[in-house]
N, C-alpha and C positions, 0 to 999 in steps of 0.2 A: 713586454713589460716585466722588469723584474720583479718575483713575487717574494724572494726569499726575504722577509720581515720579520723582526722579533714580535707583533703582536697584530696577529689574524683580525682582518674585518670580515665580519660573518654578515652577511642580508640576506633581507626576508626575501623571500620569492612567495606570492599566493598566486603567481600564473606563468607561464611562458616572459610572456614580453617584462615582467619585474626583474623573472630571474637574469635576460641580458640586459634588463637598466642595471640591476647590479655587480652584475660578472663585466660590462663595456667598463662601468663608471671606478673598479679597480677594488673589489670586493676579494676576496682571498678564498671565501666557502660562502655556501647557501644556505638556507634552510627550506625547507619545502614539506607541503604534505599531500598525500596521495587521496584517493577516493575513502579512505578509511583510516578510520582510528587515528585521527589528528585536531588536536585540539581548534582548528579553527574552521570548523566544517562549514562555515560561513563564507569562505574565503573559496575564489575558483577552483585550487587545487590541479593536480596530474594525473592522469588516467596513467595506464599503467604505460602506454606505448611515449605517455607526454615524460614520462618521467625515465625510463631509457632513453630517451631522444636528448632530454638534459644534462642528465649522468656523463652521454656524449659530450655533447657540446661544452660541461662546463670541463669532463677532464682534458677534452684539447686545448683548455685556456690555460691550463696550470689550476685549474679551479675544484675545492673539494666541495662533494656535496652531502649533506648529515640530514636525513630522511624522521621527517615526527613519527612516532608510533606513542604519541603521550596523552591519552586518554586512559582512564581503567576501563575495565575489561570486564564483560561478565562472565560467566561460566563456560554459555552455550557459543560464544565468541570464541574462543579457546583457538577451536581445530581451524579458523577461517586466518584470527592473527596468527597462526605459526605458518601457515602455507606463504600469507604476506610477507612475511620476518625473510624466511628463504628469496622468496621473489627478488625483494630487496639485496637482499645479501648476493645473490648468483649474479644480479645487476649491476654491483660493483658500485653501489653506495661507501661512500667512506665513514660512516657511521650511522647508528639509529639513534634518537635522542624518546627515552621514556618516560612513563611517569607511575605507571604498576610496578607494584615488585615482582609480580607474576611475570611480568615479562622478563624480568631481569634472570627468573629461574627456567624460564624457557629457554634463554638465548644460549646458557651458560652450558645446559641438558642437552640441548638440541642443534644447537647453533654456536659450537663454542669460539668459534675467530669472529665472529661478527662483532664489530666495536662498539659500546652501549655510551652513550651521554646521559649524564643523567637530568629532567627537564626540572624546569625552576618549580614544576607541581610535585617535586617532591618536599620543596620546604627544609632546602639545605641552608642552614644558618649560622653553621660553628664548624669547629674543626671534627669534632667526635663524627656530625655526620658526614662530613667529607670521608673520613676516615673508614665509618661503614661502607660506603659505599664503595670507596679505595680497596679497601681487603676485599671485597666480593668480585671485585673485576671490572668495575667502571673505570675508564679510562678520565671523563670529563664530567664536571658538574655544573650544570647554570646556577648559582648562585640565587639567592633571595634577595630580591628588590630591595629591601628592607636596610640592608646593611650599609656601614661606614667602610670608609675606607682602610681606617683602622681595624676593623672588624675583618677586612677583606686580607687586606696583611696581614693578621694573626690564620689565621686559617693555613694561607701559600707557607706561614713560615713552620705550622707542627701539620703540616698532611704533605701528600705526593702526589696528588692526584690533578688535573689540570683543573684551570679555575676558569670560566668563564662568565661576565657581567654584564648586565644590560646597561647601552650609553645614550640611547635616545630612542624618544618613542613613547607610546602610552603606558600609562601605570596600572594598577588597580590596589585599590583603596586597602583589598584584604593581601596576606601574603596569599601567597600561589599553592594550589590546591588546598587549602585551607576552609574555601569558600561551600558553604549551602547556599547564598541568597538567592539565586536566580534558580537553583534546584528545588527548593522546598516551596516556595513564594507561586512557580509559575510551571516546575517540572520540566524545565531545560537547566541541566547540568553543564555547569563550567569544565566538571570531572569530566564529560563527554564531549567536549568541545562546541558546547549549545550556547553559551551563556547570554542571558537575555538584556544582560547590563542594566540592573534594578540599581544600582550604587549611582546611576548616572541622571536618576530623575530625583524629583524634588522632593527634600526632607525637612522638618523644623524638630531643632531641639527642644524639648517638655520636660517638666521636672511634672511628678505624678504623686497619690500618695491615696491607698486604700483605689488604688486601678484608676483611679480620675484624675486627667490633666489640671494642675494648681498654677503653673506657671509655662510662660512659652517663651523660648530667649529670642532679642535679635541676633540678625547675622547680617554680613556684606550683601546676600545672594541666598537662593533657596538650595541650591545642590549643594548642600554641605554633605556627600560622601564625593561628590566629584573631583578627581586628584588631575592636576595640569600635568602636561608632557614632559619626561625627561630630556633633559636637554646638559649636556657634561664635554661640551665642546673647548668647553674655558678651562676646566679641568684637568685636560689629558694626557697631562706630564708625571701628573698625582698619579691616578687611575694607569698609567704606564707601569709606575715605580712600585705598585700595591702588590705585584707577583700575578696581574689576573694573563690568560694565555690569550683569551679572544676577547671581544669588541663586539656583544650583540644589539641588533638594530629590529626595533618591534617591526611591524608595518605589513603584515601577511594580508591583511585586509585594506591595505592603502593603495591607490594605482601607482601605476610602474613609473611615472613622472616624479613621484615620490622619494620612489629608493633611490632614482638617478641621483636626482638633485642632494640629497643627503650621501648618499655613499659618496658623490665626489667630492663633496665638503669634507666632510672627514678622511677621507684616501686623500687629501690636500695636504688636511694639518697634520696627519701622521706623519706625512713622508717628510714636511717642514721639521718636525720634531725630531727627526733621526737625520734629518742634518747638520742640526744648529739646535741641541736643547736648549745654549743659555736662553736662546732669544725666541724661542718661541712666543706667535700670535695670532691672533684670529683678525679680517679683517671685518669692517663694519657690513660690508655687501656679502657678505658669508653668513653675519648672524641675522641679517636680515633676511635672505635666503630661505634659512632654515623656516624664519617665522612665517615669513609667507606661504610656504608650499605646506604647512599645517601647525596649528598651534593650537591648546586649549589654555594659552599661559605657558610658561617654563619654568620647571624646577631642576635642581639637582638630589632633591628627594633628600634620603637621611644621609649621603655620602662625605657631608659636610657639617653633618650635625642633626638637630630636631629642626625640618622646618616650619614647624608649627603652621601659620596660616598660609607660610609662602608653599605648602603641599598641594593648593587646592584651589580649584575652579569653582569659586562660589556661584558666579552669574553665568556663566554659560558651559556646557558640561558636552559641546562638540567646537569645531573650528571658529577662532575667531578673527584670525587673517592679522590685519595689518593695520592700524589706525590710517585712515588715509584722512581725515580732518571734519572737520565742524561745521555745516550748513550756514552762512553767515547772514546770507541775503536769500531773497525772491527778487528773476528779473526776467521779463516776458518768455513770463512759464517755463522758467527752470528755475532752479537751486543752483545758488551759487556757492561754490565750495571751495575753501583755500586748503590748498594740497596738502600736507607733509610725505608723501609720498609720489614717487610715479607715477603715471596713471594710461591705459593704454587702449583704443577699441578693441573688445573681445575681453575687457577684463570682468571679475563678479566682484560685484560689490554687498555688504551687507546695510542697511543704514538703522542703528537702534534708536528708535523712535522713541519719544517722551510718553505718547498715548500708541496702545494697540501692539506693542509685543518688537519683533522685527521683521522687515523689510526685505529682500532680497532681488537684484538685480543685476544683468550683463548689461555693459555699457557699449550701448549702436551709437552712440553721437558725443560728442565734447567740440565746448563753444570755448573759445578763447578771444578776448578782443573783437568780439562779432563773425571771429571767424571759424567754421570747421576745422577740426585738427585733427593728426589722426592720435599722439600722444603729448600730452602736458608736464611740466617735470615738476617736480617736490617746489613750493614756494608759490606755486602762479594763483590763480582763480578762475577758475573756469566754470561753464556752465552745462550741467546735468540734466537729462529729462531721468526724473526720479517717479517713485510711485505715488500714487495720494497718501496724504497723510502725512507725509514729510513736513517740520516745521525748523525755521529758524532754532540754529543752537544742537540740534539734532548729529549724533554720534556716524559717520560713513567708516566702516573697514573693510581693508582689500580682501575678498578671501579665494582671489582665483586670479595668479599673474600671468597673462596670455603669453608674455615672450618667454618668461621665466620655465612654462613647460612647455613650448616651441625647441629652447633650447636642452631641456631634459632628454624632449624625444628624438631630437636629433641624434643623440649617442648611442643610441638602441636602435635606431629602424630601422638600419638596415644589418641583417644577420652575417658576420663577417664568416669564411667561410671556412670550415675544417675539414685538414685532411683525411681522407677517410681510406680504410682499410681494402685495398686492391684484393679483389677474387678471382683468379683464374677456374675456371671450368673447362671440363673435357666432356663431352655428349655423345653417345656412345647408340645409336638404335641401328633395327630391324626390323622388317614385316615381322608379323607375329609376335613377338617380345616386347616386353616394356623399355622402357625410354631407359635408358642409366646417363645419371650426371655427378661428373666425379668433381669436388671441389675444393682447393687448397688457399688460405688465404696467407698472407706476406710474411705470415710469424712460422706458416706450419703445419698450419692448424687442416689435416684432412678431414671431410665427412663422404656420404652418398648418398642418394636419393631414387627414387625407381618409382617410375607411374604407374597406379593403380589399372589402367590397362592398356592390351600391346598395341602396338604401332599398328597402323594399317599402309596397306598402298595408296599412293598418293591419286588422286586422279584430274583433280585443278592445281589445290594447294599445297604444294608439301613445305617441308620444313626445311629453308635456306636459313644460312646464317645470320642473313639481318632478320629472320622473324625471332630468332633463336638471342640474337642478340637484346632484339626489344623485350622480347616480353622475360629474360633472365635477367636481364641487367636492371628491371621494374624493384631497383631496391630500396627506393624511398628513404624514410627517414631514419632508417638501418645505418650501424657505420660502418657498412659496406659500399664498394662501387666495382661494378664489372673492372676485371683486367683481361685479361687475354681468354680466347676460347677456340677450342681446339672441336673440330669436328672428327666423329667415325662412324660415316652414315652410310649403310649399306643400299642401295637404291633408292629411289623416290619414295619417301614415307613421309605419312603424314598425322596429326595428333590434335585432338582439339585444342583450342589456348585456354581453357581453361584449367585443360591437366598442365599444363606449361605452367602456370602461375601456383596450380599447388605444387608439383616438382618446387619450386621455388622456395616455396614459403617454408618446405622442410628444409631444402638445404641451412634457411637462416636460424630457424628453430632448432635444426643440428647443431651449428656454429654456436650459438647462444646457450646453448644449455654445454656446451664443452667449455666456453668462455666461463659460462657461470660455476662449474664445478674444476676450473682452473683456478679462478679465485677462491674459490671460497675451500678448494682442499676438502669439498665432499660430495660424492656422487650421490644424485639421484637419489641411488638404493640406501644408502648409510642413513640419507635422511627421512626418508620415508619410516625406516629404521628406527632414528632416531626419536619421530614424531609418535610412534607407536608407544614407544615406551615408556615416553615420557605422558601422553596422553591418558595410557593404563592407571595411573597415578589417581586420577580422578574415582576409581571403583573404590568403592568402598571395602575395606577389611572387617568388617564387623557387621553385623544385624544392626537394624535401626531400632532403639526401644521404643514399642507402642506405648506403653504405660510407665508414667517416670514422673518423679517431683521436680518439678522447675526451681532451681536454686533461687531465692528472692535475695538480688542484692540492690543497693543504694549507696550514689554517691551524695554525700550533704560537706556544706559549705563551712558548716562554724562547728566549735567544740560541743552548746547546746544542742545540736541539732545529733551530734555522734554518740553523746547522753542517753536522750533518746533513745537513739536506731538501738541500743545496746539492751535497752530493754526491752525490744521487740525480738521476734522468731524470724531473723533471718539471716544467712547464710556467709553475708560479706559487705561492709559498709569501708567506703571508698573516702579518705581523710584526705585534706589540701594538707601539704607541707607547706606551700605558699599559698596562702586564700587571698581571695578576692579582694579590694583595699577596704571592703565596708562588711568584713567578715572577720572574723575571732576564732583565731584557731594556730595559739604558739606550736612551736617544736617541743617544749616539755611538754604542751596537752597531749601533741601526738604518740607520744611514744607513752606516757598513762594511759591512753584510748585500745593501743595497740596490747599493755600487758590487762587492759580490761578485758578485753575482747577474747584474747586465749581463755582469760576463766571460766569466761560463758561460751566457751566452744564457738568464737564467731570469729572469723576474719578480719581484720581491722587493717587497711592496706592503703597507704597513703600513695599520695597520687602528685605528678608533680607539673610543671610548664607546662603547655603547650608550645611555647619558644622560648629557650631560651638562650642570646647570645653569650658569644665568649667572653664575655665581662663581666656575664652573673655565674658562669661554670664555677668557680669557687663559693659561691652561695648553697649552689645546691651541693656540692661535697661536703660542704660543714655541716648542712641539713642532714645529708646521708650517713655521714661519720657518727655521727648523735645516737638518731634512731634506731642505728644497728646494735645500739647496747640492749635494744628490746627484741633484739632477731624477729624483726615483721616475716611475716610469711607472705610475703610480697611485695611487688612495688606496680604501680600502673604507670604506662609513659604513653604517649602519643608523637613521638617524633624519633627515627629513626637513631638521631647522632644520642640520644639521654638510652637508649638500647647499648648501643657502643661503649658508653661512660660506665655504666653499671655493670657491665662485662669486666671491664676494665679494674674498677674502682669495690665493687662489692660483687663479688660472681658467686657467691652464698645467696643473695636474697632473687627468688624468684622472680620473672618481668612479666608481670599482665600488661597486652598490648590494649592500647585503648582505641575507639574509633577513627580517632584524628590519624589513622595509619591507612586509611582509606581500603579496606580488605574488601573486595567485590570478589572474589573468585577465592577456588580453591589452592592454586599454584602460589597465589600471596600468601595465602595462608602459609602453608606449609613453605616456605622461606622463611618466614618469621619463628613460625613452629623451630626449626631446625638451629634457630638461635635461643635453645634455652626458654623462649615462651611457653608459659603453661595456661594461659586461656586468653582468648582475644572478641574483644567486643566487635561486630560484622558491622560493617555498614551502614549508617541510619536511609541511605540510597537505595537499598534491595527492598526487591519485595517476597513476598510469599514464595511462592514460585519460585523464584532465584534462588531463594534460602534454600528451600527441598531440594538444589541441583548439587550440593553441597555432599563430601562423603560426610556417613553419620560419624567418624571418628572425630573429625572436625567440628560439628555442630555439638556433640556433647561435651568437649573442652570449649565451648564457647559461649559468649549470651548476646542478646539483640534488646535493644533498646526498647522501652515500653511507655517510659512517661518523663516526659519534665518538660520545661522550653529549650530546646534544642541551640545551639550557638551553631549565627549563621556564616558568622566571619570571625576572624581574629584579625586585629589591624594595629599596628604600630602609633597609628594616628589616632589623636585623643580630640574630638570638637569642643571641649569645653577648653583644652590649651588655645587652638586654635581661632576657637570663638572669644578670645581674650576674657577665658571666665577669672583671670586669677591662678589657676594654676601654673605651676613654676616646676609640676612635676618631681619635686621632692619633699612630699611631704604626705600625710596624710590628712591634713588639715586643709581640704579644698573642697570646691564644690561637685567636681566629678566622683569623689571616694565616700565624701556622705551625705549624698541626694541621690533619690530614685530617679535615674534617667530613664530620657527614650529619644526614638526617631520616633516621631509621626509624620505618615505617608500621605498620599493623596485623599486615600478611600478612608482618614481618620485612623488608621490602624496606628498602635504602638506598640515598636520593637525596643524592649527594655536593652539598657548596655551598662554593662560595667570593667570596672577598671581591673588589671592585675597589679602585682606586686613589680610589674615590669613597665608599668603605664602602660603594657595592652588593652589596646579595645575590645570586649567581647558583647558583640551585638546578638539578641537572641531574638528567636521568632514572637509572633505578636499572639502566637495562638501555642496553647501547650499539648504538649504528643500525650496521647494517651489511649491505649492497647487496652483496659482494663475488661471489657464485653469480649476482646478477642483470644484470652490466653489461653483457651483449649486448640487455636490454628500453632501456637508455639510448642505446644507439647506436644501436637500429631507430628510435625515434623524432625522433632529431637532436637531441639537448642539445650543446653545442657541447664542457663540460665536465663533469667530478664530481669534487667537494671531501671530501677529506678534513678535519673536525672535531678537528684535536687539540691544545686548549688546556691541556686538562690534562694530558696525557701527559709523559714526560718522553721524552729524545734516543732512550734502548734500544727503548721501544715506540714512536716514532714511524718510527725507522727499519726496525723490524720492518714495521709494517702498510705505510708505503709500498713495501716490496719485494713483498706480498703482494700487494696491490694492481698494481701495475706487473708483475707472472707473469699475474695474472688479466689483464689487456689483453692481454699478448703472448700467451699461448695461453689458447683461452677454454676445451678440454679440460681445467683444472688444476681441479681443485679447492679452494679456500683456505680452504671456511669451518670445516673440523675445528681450524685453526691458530688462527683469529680468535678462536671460542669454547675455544681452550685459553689464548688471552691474556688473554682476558674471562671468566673462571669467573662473575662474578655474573650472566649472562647476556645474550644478542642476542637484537632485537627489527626487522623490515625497518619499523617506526614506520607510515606509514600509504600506502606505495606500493603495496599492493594493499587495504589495504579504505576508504581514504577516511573521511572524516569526517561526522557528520552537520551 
């Protein structure tokens, strides 16, 4: 098969038999993840021998393969992912795809030809961060869901760096690494590849007011966070022409029936497309296809615009198959059902029932004209033995087509076969001496090997050539195969087979570790080398100070609220340049806040997106233009590409890194440190412990989070557009910018949300963080500060909790938290600073 193509299909692989449904079905590279540090620990994954045996198989197809290492990283994980990283690399992976910056300063330290991708959890979204990541030595970036296609062209046309885009597959509701929900809520990190999928059960939007629910809106459906599957099949001539390199395909958690069916769909229409673009098309039996073999709905998400409600799987938030028709009759005890579908023995069927939820069943029998059948076609009426409960009028869809993955598995099951790499060996014994086995294979390539002990005389069995043949040539799933073997055996001798099999197992372990430091242009020694000294990094240069004032700083939301902070004793108060749509706080306030703040010796340090696309980047320069008439002594950012800009655009004003940078470890750190960073807020993921593994230089340039309601998501998706509240998205005059929302969940909880200046969604937890009993464990350990969270709050509670706060540093006998929890009736949570995350 010809592979040379202008745009790469990449499939998932989460086991063996996906990776050849998608390497048979005409996929160009894979993705895969091994026993660790891969975002879908969920998924069956490749041990380490499954994943050389891949490596194998897919580079004799023409096929690349790009290895996850995209979870963050804690400290004590360090020394295990760099030995991995190597592994990888000596294996002859054609890329690692990340999502730590840590890793990105390991690879670069220790690992420097290993090619890094950068994963969609890093929250690339504009050009600036393409661009950071481009100057540091990324080769590839997955892209944010989030984006237009216009957005996706802007990018390919001011950066260098390769693009790559998700074209079908599941979504998630937040952008990518962006997310707490599943972390904070239940303690399985998305960040770690845990994620419990809390976006996918059932929510009602509430308007609230003094903490109590006032109102409750309708919806279509109760999983209004549940987003339907990307589907951009119709689109691929756009999505060709936008500059992206590759064509990613979710599905690491989907069986191999799956990628088939889909990779060969799209390995279809591509190759249709580079034959004939006027006329490119999809047929009907392709988009049905798709639907059948998994669907939650189809969207093309934002690549075509805001899809407001067409985003989302309100009624059902897993597979809904295929409409297959409408229960019309009862007749001697079946359900009679007029098809619009296929329908075939061994298919599943779902039936949504009027009373009692849904249904589900494989179909053993279909009646047609009185007679057994074994398949019916779209149009007839046939009859069903269905479950009780079924009633006239009642919803049947397909959601399991028997031929359809008959025919997936047929392109895969049987392993087609690769050439593999001929060994000659020469055997070399003697009574008394050890066994010597000399080995060459077809490139060159010599090693030796020599048994642990000597030969004896033989006295039944000695060592002929075919035993020497069996138990040498035992090379399994190695890509090796015996070639020729030469004997030089001085009399009957003879050797257990067990030392014959480890003689063996080194010759390949020689080969492989010469293979490995072939490719990768570094031996062994360099790297062990190199792992040391990069490792050493982690000691600290300094003493840890046992006794130290904890810097008190506070971010607040509106200009009242900075009023305030200004009049209190602390340290550094965090300003929106863009507030919140139901907060007050202009560009002239900011920059008066900022020259108030010099006089009373405080920091005044505005803070800006969380995201923001290439179509607001001239918003925030004219913001930044402004307030630099006030020389702030800082600026805070949370996303990588706005580090870039301000490099770029103001390399005078200092960069406080904010949480949304996801810092676990100290190798992030100091990459970011090395960019000009002069303090970064850790983690709200770490705990105690973690923190203390931290060198002290680090932790006193830095602060950890103590109290607010923490934002669990950031989401592009607004429920009140979607929920058809009237919002039109440009205005401020709506009901999402001035009503107190929320989600309420099952258990009555509510997670307040509010809107940005971008119509982002910021969904916050339902219980607020607060450390106030615990701030003697921040100063044993050395954090230099602790931030107050109060974006929401208004002037009377922020002034409250910083005096409370500010008693607890001056006497740490006080107690404050009975105060806290009377300002927070919905409840306090200390989030994950004593149990950590999985």
């Amino acid at each position: 098969m010809d592979r040379k193509r202008k745009m790469e299909i990449l499939a998932p692989a989460g086991g063996f038999e996906a990776l050849m449904a998608g390497v048979e079905n005409g996929a160009d590279a894979v993705y895969l993840g091994g026993g660790l540090f891969n975002a879908r620990q969920f998924a069956a994954n490749f041990s380490d021998e499954e994943l050389k045996k891949a490596i194998f198989y897919c580079h004799g197809k023409g096929v690349k393969v790009y290895v996850t290492v995209n979870t963050l990283i804690f400290n004590h994980e360090l020394n295990e992912v760099t030995d991995y990283l190597y592994f990888l690399y000596t294996s002859g992976v054609d890329a690692v795809i990340i999502q730590d910056a840590g890793l990105l300063l390991l690879i670069k330290e220790v690992l420097p030809g290993l090619a890094v991708h950068a994963s969609t959890q890093m929250t690339i979204h504009n050009q600036y961060g393409a661009n950071f990541l481009w100057n540091r030595g990324v080769e590839r970036v997955v892209l944010a869901r989030e984006l237009s296609i216009s957005d996706i062209s802007t990018i390919h046309n001011k950066s260098k760096i390769e693009l790559e885009i998700f074209v079908h597959g599941a979504l998630c509701i937040s952008y990518s690494g962006q997310c707490l929900f599943s972390s904070m809520i239940g303690g399985r990190s998305g960040n770690r590849g845990k994620c419990a999928q809390p976006c996918r059960l059932p929510y009602k939007l509430v308007e609230t007011k003094d903490s109590k629910i006032v109102n409750e809106f309708s919806a279509p459906g109760e999983f209004i966070l549940s987003t339907r599957d990307l589907n951009t099949i119709e689109i691929l001539p756009e999505l060709i022409e936008s500059g992206a390199t590759s064509f990613k395909f979710e599905g690491r958690m989907k069986r191999p029936e799956y990628v088939a069916t889909v990779i060969r769909i799209y390995r279809a229409a591509l190759d249709r497309y580079y034959s004939n673009s006027d006329h490119y098309f999809v047929s009907q039996e392709d988009l049905n296809a798709l639907e059948q073999v998994f669907n939650r709905d189809f969207t093309q998400a934002y690549l075509k615009g805001d899809p407001k409600a067409d985003l989302m799987s309100f009624t059902k938030p897993n597979n809904r198959g295929l409409f297959l028709g409408r229960v019309v009759d009862f007749e001697n005890g079946q359900a009679l059902v007029k098809l619009e579908e296929d329908l075939s023995i061994g298919d599943g069927i779902q039936a949504w029932v009027s009373i009692g939820g849904r249904k589900g069943e494989t179909i053993n029998s279909i009646s047609q004209n009185g007679q057994r059948v074994e398949m019916a076609s779209k149009g007839s009426v046939v009859g069903l033995d269905l479950p009780k409960g079924i009633r006239k009028g009642d919803r049947l869809f397909k959601t399991y087509d028997h031929q359809l993955m008959e025919k997936a598995e047929k392109t895969y099951a049987y392993e087609t076969k690769i050439s593999k790499v001929q060994l000659n060996l020469t055997v070399k014994g003697q009574v008394g001496k050890p066994l010597e086995v000399y080995a060459q294979d077809e490139k060159g390539n010599s090693v030796h090997a020599s048994s642990e002990i000597a030969c004896q005389e033989a006295i039944k069995h000695s060592l002929t050539e075919n035993v020497l043949i069996k138990q040498l040539g035992r090379l399994g799933d190695s890509e090796y195969e015996l070639g020729t073997l030469s004997l030089e055996l001085q009399g009957q001798i003879m050797l257990p087979l067990s030392e014959l099999n480890k003689v063996r197992r080194i010759i390949v372990d020689k080969l492989e570790k010469h293979k490995g430091e072939s490719i990768s242009g570094l031996s062994h020694q360099e790297f062990l080398k190199n792992k040391k000294v990069f490792l050493n990094k982690a000691q600290s240069t300094q003493k840890r100070r046992k006794k130290h004032r904890l810097k008190l700083n506070v971010k607040v939301g509106d200009y009242a609220s900075c009023v305030e902070a200004l009049s209190q004793n602390v340290n550094a108060i965090y300003i929106p340049l863009f507030p919140l749509k139901n907060k007050q706080f202009t560009v002239k306030q900011a920059k008066t806040s900022i020259i108030s703040g010099k006089n009373k010796g405080i920091k005044v340090i505005p803070y800006l997106p969380r995201i923001v696309h290439s179509d607001k980047i001239n918003d925030i320069i004219k913001a930044l233009d402004y307030i630099r008439q006030a020389a702030p002594e800082g600026i805070l950012v949370g996303n990588l590409g706005l580090i870039q800009l301000i490099q770029e655009i103001a390399p005078e004003i200092p960069i406080y890194g904010d949480y949304f940078l996801n810092v676990l470890n100290w190798a992030a750190a100091k990459l970011l440190l090395r960019e000009k960073i002069v303090s970064l807020c850790l983690s709200p993921e770490l705990n105690f412990t973690q923190l203390e593994r931290f060198p002290n230089e680090i932790l006193e340039m830095s602060e950890c989070l103590v109290h607010g309601y923490l934002p669990l998501m950031v989401s592009r998706y607004c429920p009140v557009a979607a929920l058809g509240g009237g919002c039109d998205r440009s205005s401020q005059d709506n009901l999402a910018c001035n009503r107190q929302l929320g989600l309420k969940d099952r258990k009555d909880y509510v997670f307040p949300i509010e809107m940005d200046y971008h119509c982002s969604m910021h969904l916050y937890n339902a219980n607020v963080l607060s450390l106030i009993d615990s701030l003697q464990r921040f100063k044993d350990f050395g954090i230099g500060g602790i931030r107050l969270e109060m974006e929401q709050e208004d002037e009377r509670q922020v002034l409250k909790v910083l005096g409370y706060y500010r008693d607890a540093l001056e006497n740490e006998t006080l107690d404050r938290m009975d105060l806290i929890k009377k300002l927070y009736p919905g409840g306090v949570t200390k989030g994950h600073y004593f149990r950590g995350v999985e």
